[in-house]
N, C-alpha and C positions, 0 to 999 in steps of 0.2 A: 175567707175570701174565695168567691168563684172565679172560675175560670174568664166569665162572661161578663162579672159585675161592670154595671154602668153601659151595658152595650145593649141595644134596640134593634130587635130582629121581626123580621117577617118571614113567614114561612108559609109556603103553597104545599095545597095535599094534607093538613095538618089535620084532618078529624081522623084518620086513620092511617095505619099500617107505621113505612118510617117515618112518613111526613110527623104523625103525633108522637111516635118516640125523640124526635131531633129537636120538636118543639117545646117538649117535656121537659129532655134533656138541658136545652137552654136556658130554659126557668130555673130549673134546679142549677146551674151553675149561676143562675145574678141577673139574667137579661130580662129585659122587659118585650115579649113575646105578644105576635100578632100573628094567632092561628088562622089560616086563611081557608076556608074552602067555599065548593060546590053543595055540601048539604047542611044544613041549619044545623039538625040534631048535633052532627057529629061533633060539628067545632064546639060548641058550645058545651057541649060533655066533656071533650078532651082540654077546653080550657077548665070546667073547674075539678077535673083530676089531678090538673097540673098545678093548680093554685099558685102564689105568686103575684106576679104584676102582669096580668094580659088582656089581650083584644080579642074578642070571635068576631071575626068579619068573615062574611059569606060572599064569595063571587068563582063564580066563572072564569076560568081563566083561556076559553077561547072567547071569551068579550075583551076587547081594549079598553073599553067603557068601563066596566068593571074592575077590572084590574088596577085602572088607576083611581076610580076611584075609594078602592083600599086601601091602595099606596098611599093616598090626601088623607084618610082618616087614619090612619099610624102615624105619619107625620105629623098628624095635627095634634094627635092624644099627646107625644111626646117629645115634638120637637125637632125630628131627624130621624134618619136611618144610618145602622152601622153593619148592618149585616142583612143579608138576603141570602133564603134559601127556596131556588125554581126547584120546585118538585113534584109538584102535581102530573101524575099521571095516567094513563089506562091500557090496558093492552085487550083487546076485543076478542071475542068467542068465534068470531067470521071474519078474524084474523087468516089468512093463507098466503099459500104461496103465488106469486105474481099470475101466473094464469088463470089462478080460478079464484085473484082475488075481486069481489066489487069494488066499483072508484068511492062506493058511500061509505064502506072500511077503512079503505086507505086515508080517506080526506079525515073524515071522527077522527083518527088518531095522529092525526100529525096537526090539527086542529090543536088537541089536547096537549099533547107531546111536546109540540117542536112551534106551533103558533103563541101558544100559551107560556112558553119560557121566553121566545120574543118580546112579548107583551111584560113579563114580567120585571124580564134583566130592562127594560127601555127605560122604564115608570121605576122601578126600583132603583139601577144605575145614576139618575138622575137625581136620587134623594143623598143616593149617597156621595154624590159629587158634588152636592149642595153639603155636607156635613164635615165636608173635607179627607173622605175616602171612605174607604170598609173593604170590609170582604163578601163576594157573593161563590156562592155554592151552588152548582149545576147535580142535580142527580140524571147519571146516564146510564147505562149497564154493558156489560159484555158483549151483548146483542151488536153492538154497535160497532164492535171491532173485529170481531169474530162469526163465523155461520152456526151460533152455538144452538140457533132457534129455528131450526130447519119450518118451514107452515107459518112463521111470524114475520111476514118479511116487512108491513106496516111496522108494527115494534119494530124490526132493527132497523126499518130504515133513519127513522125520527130519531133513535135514542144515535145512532150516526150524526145526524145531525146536530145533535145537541153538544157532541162532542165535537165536531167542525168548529162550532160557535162559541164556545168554552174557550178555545184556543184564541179566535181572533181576537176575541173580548180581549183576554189578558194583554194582549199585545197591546189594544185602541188605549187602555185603560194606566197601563202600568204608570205612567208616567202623572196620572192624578193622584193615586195612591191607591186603587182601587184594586182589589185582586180578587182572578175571577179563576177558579179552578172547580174540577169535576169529578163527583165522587162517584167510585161505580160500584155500584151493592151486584152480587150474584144474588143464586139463587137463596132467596130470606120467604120466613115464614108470614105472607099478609092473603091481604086476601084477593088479589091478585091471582097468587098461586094455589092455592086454597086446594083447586081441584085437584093437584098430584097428592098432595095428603091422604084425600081419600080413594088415593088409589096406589095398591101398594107395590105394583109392579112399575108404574111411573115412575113414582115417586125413589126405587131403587135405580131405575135408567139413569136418572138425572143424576141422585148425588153418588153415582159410581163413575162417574167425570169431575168429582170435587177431590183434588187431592184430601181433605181434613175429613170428607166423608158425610157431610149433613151440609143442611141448611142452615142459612145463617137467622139471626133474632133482630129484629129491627133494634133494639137496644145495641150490639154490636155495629149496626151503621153510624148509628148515634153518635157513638163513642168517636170515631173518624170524624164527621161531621161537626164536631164540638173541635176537632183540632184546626181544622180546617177556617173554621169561623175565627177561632181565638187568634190573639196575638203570638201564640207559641208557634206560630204558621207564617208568620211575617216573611218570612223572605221564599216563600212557595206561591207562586202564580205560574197558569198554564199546565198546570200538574192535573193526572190522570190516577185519584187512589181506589185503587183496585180494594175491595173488602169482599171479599169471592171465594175464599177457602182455597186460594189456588188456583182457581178453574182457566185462567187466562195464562195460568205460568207453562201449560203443558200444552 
């Protein structure tokens, strides 16, 4: 018996990093999985590694247009949604700090970021409030509570956001049966980060503020993220789970 068995998930971001370990993950516990991205290739690689029962549906997730109509063909393959996970993300290279950031930086990512979990949770919430509840999962990061990203101030602002939004939800929601909580991955190995890897004095900066000392595996997110989704999470809504190595506890 999985964890997941019988439960129908959508998941943004899935042809890569943790987006496709969560959505992996879900398969491998029972769910019937709708990997969603922005690039053809990816999704449809990471669906058939993942094997199982799934969907590659490709969309944009600063389109509304798109978004939902991913959300109509999940529901349509299977009937309902019981689980949403917003996660699609980006954080830019001309990312900066507010004075020397461009307004075409700031908007890209809060487009991707914080427009695109909108669009998400609206078209998704609505499936699953047609299903008779579920759980949705926000992925946000430290960024967002913390100055842990000093030149990121796009990234923190959005993934701030998304934790603002996490919270309301839970509250608009609890009462259908819905529960909306938000997972926050620290520093994890995608490709995102990529660049401190190959640089090793970075790369020391950063996880010598992780109490546990590294980076974390997107398989590690996963693992939260399957809780989170599951029934074993039932009476957890508006909840902030830190999977960070510590980094928010100091």
């Amino acid at each position: 018996m999985g964890r997941l068995d019988g439960k129908r998930a959508f998941v943004t971001g899935a042809g890569s990093g943790i987006g496709r370990a969560i959505a992996a993950r879900f398969v491998h516990e029972g769910a019937k999985v709708a990997f969603v991205d922005v690039v053809d290739d990816s999704v449809r690689e990471s669906c058939e590694q993942a094997g199982g029962e799934t969907l590659a549906l490709v969309a944009d997730v600063t389109s509304e247009d798109q978004v939902a109509a991913a959300i109509e063909a999940a529901v349509t393959a299977w009937g309902g949604l019981d689980v949403l996970v917003a996660n699609a993300g980006i954080s830019r290279f001309d990312d900066a700090r507010v004075d020397e950031l461009e307004a075409s930086a700031w908007k890209a990512t809060l487009a991707v970021n914080l427009d695109g979990f909108f669009y998400t949770c609206k078209h998704g919430i609505r499936s699953l409030l047609a299903s008779g509840g579920g759980s949705v999962v926000c992925t946000a990061s430290p960024t967002g509570l913390y100055g842990v990203s000093p030149g990121y101030d796009a990234y923190s602002a959005s993934k701030g956001g998304v934790l603002a939004l996490t919270r309301v939800m839970a509250r608009d929601y609890a009462a259908d049966g819905v529960r909306v909580n938000a997972l926050m991955p620290g520093f994890t190995e995608t490709g995102i980060t990529a660049r401190a890897f190959t640089n090793p004095g970075s790369l020391e900066r950063i996880t010598a503020g992780i109490p546990l000392g590294r980076a974390a595996h997107p398989d590690e997110i996963a693992a939260a993220a399957l809780f989170l989704a599951s029934d074993e999470s039932s009476y957890v809504t508006g909840a902030i789970l830190a999977v960070d190595g510590g980094q928010t506890a100091i």
